[in-house]
N, C-alpha and C positions, 0 to 999 in steps of 0.2 A: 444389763443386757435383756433379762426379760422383761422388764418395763416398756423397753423396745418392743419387744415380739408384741407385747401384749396389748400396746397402743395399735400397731399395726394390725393387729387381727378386731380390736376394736370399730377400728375407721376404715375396713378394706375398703366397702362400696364408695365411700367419698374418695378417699385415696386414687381407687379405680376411676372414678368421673371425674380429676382434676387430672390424671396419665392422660386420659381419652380425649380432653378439654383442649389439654397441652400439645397432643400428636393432631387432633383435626386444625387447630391454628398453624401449627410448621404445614402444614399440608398445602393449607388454603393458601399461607403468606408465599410457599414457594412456586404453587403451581398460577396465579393471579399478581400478573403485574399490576395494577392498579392496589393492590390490597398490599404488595408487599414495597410499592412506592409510599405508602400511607405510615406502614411500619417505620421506614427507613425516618420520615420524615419527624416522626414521633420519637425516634430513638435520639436522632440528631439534636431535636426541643432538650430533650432533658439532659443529655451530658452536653452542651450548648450551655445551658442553666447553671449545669454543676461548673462547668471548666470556668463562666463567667464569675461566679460567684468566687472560686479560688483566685479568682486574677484579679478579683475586687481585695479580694483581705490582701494578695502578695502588692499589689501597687499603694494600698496605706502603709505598708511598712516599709516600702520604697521613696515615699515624700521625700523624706528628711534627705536620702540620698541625691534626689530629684533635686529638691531645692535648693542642695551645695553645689549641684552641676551646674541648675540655673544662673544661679549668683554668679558663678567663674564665668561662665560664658557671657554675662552680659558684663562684667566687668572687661572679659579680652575684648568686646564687641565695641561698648564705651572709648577704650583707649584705639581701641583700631581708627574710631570713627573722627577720634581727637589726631591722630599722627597724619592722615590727611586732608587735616586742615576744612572741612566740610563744616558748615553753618548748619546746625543741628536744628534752623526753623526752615531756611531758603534750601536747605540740600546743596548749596553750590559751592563749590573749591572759593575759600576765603585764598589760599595760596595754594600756585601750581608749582612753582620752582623749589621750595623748600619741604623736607618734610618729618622735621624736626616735631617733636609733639608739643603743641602748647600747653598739653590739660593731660593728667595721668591719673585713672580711679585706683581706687582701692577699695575691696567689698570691708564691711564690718557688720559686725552684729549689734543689737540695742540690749544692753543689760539692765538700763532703768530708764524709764520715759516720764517725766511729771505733764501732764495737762490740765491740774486743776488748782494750780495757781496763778497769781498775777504773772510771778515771774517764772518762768518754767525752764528746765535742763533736762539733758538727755545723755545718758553714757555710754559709750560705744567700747566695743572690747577690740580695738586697735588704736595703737599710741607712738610713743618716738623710735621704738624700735621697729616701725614700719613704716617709716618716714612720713609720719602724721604729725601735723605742727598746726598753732598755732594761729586763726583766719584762712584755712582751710574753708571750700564749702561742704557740707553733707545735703545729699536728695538721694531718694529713691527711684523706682525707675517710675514714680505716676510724678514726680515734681520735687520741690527743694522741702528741708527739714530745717536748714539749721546753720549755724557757722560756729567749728571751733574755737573754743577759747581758750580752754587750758590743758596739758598734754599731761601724763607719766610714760614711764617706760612702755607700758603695756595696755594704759588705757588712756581716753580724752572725752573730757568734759564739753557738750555740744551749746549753747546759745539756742534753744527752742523759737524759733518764728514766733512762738504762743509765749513773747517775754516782752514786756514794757520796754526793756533795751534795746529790742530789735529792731538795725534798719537797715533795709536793703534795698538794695537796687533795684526797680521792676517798672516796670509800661504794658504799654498797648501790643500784639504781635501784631497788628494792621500797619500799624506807625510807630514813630521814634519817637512818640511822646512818652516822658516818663513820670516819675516820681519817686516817693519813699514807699517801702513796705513797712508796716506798723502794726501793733495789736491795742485793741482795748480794753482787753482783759476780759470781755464776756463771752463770747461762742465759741468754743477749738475750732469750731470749724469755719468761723469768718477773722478774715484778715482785713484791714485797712490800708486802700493805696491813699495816699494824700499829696500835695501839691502837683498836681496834673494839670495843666494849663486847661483855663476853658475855653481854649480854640480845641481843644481835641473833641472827636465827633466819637464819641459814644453811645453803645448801645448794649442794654442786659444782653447776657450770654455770651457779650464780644471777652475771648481769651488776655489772660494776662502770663507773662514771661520775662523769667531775667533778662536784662538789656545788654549785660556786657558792660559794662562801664565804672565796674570796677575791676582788681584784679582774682574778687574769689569767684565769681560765676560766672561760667559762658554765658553766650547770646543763646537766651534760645529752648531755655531750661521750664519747664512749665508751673505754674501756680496755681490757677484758679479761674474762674471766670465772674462774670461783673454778674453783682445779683438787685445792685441798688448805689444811686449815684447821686451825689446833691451838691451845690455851690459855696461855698465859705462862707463866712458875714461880709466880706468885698467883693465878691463875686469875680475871683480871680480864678479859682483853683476850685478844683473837684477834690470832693471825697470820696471815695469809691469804695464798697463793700465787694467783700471778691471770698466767695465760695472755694474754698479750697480742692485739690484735687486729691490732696492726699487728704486720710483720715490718720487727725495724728493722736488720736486713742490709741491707734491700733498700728501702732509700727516695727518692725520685728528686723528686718535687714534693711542696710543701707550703702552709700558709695560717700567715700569724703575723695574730694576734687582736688586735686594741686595743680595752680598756675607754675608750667617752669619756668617763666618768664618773668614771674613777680618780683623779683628784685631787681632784674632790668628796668621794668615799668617804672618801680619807686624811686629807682635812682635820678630818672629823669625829672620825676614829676618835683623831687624835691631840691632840683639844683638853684634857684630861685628864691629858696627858703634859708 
């Protein structure tokens, strides 16, 4: 306590002109509106600053939450968009009388992704007890990943686009011209469309999308875009380098697609066989 007194009776006169400092500023801020719209506007700056900076740190620690909302909702959003039968490029009712769902998502997560080999997989942490089977498709919501291969109870083995085995179904969104989708094994991030008829009128940066024409992917699903385009040795058919939309280094959620329909389709196609 006397340490107190004693700094005090040290530092009166300061003391005294930081009191006196303190009462001509309430003075001036209360009696001068202009002086105490300046105040106000300055006080608002810095707890503005502080409250922003709190809502910066509480919204990084909200992501994770953010991004679990995300996923459900574009998965409820997904299947909504499949139960009325809407063409996910033309926006139009493919069917107005029925509205049975042809295509049902399920979100999953990626536990392992390989991109740096010829033949590459990807494992997802949803399997048969979430009614994920086998020729399933997976995409994310920028374009496709992948096609199931092999199932467990609780996890499934995906068929990476970025695999020598890969072929899928993909074209032009302008036209109905199609082809195969294929990898070369050198860029993650370029794919190869091949056998494209050379009637089709192509140009770099014209879009490519799944065609529908099998039973794992909708119409409509997106891939990439055309970066470079050349003739065969017959000059029948295009090759097509096609820039992907997704970057599949860097893949963290996903949606695997179930046609309900696929065993109808198959039944048909194979009565003949």
């Amino acid at each position: 306590m006397q340490q107190i007194i004693n700094f005090l009776i040290r530092n009166k006169h300061s003391l005294l002109f930081l009191l006196l400092l303190f009462l001509s500023l309430i003075f001036t801020i209360q009696s001068h509106s202009y002086h105490k719209s300046k105040f106000i506007s300055s006080t608002n700056f810095l707890s503005g600053g502080i409250y922003g900076w709190q809502h910066s740190i509480s919204d990084y620690f909200r992501l994770r939450k953010e991004n679990q909302r995300l996923l459900e909702e574009n998965e409820r959003l997904h299947n909504l968009v499949s139960s009325l039968g809407v063409d996910s490029v033309s926006t139009k009712y493919t069917d107005t009388i029925s509205f049975d769902k042809p295509y049902s998502y399920t979100k999953a997560r990626v536990i392992k992704n390989d991109y740096s080999k010829i033949d590459n997989y990807i494992l997802i942490n949803k399997g048969e007890k979430d009614s994920v089977f086998p020729d399933m498709g997976v995409i994310t919501d920028k374009g496709i990943v992948g096609i199931i291969e092999n199932t467990s109870k609780n996890y499934s083995r995906v068929i990476s686009i970025l695999n020598s085995n890969s072929r899928i179904n993909a074209g032009l969104k302008k036209s109905n011209q199609y082809g195969s989708l294929i990898w070369n094994g050198k860029d993650p991030n370029i794919v190869q469309l091949e056998t494209v008829p050379r009637q089709a009128v192509l140009k770099e940066g014209d879009t490519i999308i799944t065609h529908g024409r099998s039973t794992i992917f909708p119409r409509g699903i997106g891939i990439g875009t055309i970066v470079n385009y050349t003739l065969d040795q017959n000059k029948s058919y295009y090759l097509i380098d096609v820039k992907l939309f997704n970057d599949m280094t860097d893949i963290g959620f996903v949606y695997t697609i179930k046609n309900n329909d696929a065993n109808e389709i198959k039944n048909l196609e194979n009565l003949d066989q």
